[in-house]
Residue frames as qw, qx, qy, qz and C-alpha x, y, z in Angstrom:
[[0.819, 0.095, 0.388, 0.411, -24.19, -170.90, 124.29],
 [0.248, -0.571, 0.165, 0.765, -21.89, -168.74, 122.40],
 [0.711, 0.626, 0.307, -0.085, -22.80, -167.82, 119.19],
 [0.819, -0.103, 0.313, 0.469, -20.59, -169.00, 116.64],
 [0.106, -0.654, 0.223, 0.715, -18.49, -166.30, 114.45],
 [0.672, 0.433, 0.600, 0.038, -19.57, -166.08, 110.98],
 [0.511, 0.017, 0.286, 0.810, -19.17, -163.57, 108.02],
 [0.085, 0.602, 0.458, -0.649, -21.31, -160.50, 108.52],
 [0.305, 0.441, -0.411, -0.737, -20.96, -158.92, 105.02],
 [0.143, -0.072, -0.862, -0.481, -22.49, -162.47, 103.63],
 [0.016, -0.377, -0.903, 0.204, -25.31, -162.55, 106.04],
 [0.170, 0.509, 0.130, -0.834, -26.14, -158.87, 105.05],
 [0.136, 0.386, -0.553, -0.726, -25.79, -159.27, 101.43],
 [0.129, -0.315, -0.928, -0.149, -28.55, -162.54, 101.60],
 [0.209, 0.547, 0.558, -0.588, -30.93, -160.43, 102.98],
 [0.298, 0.507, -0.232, -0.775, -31.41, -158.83, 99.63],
 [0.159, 0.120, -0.949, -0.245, -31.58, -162.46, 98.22],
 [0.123, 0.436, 0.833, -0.318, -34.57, -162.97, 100.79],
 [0.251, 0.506, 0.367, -0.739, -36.29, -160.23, 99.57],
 [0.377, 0.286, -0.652, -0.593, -36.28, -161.19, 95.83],
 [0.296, -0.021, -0.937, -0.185, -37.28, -164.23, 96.85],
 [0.100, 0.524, 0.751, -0.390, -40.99, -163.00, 98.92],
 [0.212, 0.357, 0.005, -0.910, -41.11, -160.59, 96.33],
 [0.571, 0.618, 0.419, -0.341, -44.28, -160.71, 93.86],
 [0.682, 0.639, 0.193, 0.299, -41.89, -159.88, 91.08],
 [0.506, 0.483, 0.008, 0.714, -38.77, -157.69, 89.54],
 [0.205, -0.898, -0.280, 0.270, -37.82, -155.03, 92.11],
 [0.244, 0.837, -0.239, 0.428, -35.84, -151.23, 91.26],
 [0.561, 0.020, -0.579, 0.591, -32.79, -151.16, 93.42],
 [0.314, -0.386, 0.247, -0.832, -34.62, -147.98, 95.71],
 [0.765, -0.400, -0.149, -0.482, -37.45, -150.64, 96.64],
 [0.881, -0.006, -0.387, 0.273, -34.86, -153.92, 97.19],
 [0.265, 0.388, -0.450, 0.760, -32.55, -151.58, 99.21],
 [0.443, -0.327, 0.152, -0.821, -35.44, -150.23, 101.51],
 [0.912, -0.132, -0.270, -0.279, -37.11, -153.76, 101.90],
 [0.747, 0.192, -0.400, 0.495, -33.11, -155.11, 102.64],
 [0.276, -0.928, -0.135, -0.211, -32.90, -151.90, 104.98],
 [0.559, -0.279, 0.178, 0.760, -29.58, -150.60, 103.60],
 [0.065, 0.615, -0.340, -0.708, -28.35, -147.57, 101.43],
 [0.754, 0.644, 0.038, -0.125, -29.54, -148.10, 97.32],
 [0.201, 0.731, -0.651, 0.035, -25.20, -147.30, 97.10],
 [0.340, -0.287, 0.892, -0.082, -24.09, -150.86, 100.08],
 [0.734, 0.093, 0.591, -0.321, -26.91, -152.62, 97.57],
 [0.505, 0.789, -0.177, -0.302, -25.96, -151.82, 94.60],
 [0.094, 0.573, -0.814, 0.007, -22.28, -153.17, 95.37],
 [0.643, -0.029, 0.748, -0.161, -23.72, -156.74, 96.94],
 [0.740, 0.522, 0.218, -0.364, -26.06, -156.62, 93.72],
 [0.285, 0.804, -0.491, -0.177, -22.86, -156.45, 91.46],
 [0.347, -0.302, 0.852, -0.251, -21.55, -159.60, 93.25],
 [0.634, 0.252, 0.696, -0.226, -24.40, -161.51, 92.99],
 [0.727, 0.537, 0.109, -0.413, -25.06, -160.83, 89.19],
 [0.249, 0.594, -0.762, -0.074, -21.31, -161.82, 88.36],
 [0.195, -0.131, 0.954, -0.188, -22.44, -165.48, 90.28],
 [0.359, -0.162, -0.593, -0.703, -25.72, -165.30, 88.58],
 [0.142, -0.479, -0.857, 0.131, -27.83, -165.35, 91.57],
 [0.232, 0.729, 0.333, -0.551, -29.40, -162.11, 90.61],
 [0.422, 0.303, 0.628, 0.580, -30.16, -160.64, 87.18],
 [0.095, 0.588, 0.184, -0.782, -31.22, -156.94, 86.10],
 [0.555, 0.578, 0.532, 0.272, -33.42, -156.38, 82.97],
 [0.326, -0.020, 0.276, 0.904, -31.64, -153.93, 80.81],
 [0.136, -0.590, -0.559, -0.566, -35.01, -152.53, 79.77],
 [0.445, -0.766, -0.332, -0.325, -36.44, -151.71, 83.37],
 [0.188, 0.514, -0.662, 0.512, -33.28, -151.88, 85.76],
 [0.815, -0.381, -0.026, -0.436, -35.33, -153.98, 87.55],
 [0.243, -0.422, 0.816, -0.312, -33.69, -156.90, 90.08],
 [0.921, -0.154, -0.042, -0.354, -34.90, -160.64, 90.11],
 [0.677, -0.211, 0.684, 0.171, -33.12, -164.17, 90.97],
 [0.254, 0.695, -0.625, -0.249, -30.79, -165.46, 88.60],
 [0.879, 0.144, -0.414, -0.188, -30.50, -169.00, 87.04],
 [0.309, 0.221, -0.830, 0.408, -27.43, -170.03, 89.76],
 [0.630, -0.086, 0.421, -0.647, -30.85, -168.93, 92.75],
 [0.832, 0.013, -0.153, -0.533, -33.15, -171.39, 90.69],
 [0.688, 0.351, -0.635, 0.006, -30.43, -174.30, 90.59],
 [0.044, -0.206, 0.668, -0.714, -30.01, -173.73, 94.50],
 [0.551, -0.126, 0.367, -0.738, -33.22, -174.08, 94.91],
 [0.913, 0.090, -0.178, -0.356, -34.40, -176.96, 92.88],
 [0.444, 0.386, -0.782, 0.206, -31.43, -178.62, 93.94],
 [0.177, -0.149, 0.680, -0.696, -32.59, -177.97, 97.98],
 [0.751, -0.036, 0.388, -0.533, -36.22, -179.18, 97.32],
 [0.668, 0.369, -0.646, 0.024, -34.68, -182.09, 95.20],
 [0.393, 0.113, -0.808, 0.425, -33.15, -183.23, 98.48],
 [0.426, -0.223, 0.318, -0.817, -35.82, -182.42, 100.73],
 [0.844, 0.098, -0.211, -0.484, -37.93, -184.39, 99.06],
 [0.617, 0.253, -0.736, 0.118, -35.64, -187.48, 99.28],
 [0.068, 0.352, -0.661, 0.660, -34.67, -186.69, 102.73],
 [0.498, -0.097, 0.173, -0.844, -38.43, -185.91, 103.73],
 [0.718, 0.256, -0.500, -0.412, -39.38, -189.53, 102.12],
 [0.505, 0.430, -0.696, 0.275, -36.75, -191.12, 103.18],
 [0.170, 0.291, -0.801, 0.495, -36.83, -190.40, 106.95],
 [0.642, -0.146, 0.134, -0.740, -40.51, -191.31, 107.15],
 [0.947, 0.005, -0.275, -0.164, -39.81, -195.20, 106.34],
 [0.169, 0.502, -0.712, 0.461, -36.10, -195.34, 108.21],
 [0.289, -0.470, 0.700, -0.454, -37.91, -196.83, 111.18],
 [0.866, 0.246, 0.146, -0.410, -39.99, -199.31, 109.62],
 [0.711, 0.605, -0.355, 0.042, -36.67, -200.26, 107.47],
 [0.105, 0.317, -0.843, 0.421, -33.92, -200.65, 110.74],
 [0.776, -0.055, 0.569, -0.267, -36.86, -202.82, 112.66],
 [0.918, 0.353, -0.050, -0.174, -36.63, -205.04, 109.58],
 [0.557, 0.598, -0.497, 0.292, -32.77, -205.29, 108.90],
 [0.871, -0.425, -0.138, 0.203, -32.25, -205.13, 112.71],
 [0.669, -0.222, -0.020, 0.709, -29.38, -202.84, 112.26],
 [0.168, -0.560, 0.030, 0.811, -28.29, -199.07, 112.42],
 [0.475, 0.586, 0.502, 0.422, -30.01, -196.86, 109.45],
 [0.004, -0.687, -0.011, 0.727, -28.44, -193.56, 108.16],
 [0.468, 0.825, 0.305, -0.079, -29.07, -190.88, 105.41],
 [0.354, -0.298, 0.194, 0.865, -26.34, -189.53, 103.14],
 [0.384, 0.909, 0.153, -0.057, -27.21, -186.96, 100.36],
 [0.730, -0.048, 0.066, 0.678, -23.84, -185.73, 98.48],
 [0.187, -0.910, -0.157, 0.335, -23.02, -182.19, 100.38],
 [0.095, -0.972, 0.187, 0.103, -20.48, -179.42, 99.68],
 [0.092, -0.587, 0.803, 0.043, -17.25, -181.72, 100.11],
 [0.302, 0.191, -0.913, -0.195, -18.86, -184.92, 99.26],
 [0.570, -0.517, -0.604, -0.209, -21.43, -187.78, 100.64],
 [0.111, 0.229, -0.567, 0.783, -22.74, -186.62, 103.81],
 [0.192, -0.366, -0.883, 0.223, -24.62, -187.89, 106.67],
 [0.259, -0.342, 0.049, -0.902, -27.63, -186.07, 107.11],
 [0.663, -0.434, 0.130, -0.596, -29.82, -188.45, 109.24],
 [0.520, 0.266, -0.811, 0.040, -29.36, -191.42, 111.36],
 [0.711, -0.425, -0.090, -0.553, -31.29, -193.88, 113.44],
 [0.123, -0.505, 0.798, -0.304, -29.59, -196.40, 116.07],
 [0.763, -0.299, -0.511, -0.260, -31.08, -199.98, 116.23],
 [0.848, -0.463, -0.043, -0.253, -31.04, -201.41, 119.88],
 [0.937, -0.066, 0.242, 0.243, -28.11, -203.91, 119.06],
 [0.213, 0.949, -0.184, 0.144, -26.51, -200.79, 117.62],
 [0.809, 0.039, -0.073, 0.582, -22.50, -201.18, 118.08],
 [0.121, -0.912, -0.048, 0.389, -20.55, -197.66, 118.74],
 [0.727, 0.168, 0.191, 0.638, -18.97, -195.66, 116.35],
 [0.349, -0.451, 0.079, 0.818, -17.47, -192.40, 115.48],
 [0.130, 0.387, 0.501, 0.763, -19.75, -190.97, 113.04],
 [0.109, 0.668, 0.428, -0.599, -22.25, -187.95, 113.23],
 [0.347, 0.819, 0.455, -0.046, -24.61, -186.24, 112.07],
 [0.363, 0.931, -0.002, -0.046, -22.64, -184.44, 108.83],
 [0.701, -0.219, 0.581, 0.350, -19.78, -186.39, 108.77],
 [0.435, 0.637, -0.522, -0.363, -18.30, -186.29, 105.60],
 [0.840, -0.239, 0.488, -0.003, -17.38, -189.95, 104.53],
 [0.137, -0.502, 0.655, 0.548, -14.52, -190.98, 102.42],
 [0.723, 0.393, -0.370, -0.431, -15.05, -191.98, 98.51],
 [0.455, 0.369, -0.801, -0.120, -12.77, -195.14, 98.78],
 [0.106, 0.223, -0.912, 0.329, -13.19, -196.66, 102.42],
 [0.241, 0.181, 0.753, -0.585, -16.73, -196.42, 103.03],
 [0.159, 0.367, 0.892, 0.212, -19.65, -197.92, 101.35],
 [0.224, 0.793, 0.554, -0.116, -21.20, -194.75, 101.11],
 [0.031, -0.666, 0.373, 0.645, -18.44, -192.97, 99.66],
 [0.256, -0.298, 0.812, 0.432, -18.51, -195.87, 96.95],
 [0.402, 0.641, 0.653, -0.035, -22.22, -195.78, 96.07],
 [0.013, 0.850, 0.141, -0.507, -21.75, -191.85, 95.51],
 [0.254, -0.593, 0.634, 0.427, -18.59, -192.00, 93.83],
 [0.321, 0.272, 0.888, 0.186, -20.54, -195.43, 91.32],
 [0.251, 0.727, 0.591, 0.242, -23.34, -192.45, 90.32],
 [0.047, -0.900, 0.098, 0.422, -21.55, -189.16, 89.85],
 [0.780, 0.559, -0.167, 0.227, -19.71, -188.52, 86.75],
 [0.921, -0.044, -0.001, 0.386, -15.92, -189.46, 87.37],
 [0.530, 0.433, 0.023, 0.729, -14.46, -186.55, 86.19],
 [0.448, -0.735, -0.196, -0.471, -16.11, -184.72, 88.66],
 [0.766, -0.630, 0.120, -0.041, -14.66, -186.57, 91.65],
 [0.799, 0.297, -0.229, 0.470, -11.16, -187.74, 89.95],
 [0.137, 0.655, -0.411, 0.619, -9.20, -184.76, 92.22],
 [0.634, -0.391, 0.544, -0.387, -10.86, -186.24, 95.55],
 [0.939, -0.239, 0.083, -0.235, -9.72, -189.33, 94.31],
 [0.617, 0.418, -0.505, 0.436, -6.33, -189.03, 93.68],
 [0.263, -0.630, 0.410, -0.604, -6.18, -187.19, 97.15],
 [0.729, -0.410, 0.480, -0.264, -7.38, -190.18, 98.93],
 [0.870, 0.462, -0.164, 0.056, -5.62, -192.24, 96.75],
 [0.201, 0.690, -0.433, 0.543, -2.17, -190.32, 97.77],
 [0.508, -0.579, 0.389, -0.505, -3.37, -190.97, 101.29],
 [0.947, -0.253, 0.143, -0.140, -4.09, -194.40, 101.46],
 [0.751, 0.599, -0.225, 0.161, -0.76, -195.00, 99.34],
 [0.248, 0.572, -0.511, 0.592, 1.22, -193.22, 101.94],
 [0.622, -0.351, 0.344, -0.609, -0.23, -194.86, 104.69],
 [0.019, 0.163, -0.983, -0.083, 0.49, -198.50, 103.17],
 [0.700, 0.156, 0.315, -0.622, -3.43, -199.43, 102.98],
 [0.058, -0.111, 0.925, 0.358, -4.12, -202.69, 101.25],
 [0.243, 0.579, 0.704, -0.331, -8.26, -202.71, 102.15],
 [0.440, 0.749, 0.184, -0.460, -8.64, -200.00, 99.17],
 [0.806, 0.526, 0.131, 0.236, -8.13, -199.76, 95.45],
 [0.715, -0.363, 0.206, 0.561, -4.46, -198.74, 94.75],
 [0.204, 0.020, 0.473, 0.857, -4.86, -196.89, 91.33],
 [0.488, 0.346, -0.086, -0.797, -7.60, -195.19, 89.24],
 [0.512, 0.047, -0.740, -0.432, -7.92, -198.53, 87.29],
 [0.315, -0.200, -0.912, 0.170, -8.75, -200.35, 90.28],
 [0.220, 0.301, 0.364, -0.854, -11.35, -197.48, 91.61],
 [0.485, 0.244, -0.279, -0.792, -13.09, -197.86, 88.26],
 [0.410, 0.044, -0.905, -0.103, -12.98, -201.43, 88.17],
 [0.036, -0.147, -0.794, 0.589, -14.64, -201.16, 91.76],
 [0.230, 0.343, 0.177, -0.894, -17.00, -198.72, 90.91],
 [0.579, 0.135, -0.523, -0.611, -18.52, -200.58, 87.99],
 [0.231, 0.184, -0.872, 0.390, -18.51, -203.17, 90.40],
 [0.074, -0.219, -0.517, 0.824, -21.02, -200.93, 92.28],
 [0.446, 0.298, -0.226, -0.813, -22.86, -199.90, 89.70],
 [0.346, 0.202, -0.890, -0.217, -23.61, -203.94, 88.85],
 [0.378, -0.290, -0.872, 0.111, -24.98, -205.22, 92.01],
 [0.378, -0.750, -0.310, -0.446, -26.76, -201.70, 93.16],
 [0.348, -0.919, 0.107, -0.149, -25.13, -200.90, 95.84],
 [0.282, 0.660, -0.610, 0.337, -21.72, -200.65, 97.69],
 [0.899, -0.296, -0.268, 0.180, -19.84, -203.31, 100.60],
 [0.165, 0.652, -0.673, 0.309, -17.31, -202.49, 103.00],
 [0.864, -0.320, -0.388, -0.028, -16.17, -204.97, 105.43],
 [0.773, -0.440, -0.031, 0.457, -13.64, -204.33, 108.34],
 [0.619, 0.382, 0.149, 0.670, -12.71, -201.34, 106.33],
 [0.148, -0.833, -0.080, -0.527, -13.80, -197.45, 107.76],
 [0.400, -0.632, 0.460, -0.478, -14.15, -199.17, 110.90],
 [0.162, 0.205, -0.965, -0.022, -12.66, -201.82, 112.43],
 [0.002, 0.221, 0.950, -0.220, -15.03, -205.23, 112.95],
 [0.424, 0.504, 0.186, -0.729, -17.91, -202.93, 110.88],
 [0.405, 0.372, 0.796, 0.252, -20.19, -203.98, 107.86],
 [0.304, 0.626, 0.109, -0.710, -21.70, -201.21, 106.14],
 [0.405, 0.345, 0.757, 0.379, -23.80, -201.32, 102.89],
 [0.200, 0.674, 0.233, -0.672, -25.34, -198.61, 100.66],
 [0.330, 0.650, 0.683, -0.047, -28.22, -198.49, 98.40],
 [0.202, 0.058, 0.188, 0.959, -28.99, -195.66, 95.91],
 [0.244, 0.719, 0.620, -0.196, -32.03, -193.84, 95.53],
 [0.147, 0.029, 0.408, 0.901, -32.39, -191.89, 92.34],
 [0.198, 0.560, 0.136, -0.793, -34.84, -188.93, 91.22],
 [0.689, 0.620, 0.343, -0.149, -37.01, -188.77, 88.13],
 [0.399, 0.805, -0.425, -0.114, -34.20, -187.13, 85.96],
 [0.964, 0.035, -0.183, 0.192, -32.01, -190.78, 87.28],
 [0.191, 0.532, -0.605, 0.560, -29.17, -188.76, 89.53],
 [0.691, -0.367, -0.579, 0.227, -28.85, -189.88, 93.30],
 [0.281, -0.686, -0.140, -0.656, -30.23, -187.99, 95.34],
 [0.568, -0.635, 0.226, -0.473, -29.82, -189.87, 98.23],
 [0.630, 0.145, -0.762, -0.028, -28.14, -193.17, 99.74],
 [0.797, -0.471, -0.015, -0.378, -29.48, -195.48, 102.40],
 [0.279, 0.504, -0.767, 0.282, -26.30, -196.72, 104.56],
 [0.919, -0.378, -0.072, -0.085, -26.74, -199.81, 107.09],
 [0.297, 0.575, -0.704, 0.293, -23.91, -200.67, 109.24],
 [0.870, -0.462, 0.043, -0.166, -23.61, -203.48, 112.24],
 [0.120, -0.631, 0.763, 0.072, -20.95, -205.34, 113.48],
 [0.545, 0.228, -0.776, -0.219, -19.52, -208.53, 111.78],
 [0.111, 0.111, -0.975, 0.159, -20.36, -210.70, 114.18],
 [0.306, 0.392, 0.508, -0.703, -23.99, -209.64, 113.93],
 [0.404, 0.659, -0.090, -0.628, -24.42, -208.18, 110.51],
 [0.757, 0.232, 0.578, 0.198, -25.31, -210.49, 107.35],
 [0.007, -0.623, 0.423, 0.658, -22.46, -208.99, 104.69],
 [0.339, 0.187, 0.801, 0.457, -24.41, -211.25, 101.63],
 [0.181, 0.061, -0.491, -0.850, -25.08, -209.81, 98.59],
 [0.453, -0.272, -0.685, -0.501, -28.39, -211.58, 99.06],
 [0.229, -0.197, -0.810, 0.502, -28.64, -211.81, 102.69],
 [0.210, -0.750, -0.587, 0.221, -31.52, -210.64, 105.37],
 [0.231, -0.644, -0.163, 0.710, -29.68, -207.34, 105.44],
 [0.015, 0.198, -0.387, -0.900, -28.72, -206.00, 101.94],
 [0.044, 0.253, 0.856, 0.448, -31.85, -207.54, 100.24],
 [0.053, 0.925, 0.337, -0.169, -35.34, -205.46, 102.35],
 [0.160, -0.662, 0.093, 0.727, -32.47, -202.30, 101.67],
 [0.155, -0.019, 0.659, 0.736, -32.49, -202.72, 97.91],
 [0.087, -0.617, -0.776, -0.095, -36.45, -203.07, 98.37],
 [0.197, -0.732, -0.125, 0.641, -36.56, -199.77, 100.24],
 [0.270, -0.383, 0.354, 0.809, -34.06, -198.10, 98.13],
 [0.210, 0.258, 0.911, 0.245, -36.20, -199.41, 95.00],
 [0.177, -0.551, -0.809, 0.106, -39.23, -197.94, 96.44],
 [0.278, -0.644, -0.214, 0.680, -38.13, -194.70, 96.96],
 [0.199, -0.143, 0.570, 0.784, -36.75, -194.27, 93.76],
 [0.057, 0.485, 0.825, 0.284, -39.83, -195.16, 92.37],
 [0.135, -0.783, -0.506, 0.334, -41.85, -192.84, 94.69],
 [0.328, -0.687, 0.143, 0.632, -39.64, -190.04, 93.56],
 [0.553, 0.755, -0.024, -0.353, -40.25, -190.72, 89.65],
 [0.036, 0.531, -0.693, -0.486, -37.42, -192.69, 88.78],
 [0.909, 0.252, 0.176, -0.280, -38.45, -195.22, 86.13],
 [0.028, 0.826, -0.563, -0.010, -35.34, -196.95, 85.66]]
């Protein structure tokens, strides 16, 4: 398989990142250079970079090198979602034999929610999603959980965009303004989790569930999907009601006390 084309000057400049990060402590730029196995001069420049993004830091006192507060935030962010993920996809099959219908993982990536695992039931329908999908904020029930526990101001630019879209496209199946997104979203926030119906995809159900972290962000959402003529779309039904249990459960596991 070909290997894909990447940026060569970032994959260099992380090597110096790796080595801060097996080191024992603070390194001079001679040792980090040598360890990185470049010139003290091509590290120096990366280093410069990286302290202006704050994922490295140099004590004025020793010229020493360590990670920077933006590293730590990367990281606790990554085992933040691990954890969820790691949790998560250990009860996924226990949870789609119960419901009886398709179970995936989002987590909210780079551009927004995104699929990071997913398990087919049997009775599974086809659709057009994969693994890392991105999934819209308005049409799909896991854009609308995300979108219900992220501060607003935060996401308002990706929601005018799909706003703009659906507008120019003549959609009626989504909210039409910003008042009617909020109105939804609290909506979401009310009964714990999000509904589409016949909306992403045609003659699809899909539901999602938060799961929140000891500090109360969402960390993760649990998405079910089937087809309508299968899939119980009550708020109380066989399907949303073990997911809220789950979801619940996780949270819990995971320290939220909410």
């Amino acid at each position: 398989m070909k290997e894909r084309a990447g940026i060569q000057s970032v994959e260099v400049g992380f090597a110096l990142l790796g080595v801060l990060g097996q080191a024992a402590g603070p390194l001079m730029l001679r040792d980090l250079a040598a360890a990185a196995g470049m010139s003290a001069a091509k590290a120096h420049r990366y280093l410069v970079s990286f302290q202006r993004l704050e994922l490295v830091v140099q004590d004025p006192g020793t010229t020493r090198y360590d990670l920077g507060p933006a590293a730590l935030k990367l990281g606790l962010s990554a085992l933040e979602r691990l954890d969820a993920v790691k949790l998560a996809r250990e009860r996924v099959g226990a949870l789609r034999e119960q419901v009886g219908h398709t179970i995936a993982l989002a987590v909210w990536g780079n551009h927004g929610p995104t699929i990071v695992h997913w398990e087919e039931s049997p009775q599974s329908v086809t659709v057009n999603l994969r693994l890392g999908d991105v999934m819209p904020l308005l049409s799909s029930a896991t854009g609308r959980c995300f979108a219900a526990h992220v501060a607003l101001d935060a996401i308002t630019p990706m929601l005018r965009d799909e706003l703009a879209r659906a507008q120019k496209s003549g959609r009626t199946d989504v909210p039409g303004s910003l008042a009617e997104v909020k109105s939804l979203l609290d909506d979401v926030r009310q009964r714990g989790a999000a509904r589409v119906v016949d909306t992403l995809l045609p003659g699809i159900v899909g539901f999602c569930v938060p799961v929140f972290d000891a500090d109360g962000h969402m960390v993760l959402g649990i998405v079910t999907l089937g087809s309508v003529a299968t899939f119980d779309p009550d708020w109380e039904g066989a399907v949303l009601t073990p997911l809220r249990a789950a979801a619940a459960q996780l949270s819990h596991d995971l320290g939220h006390r909410g």
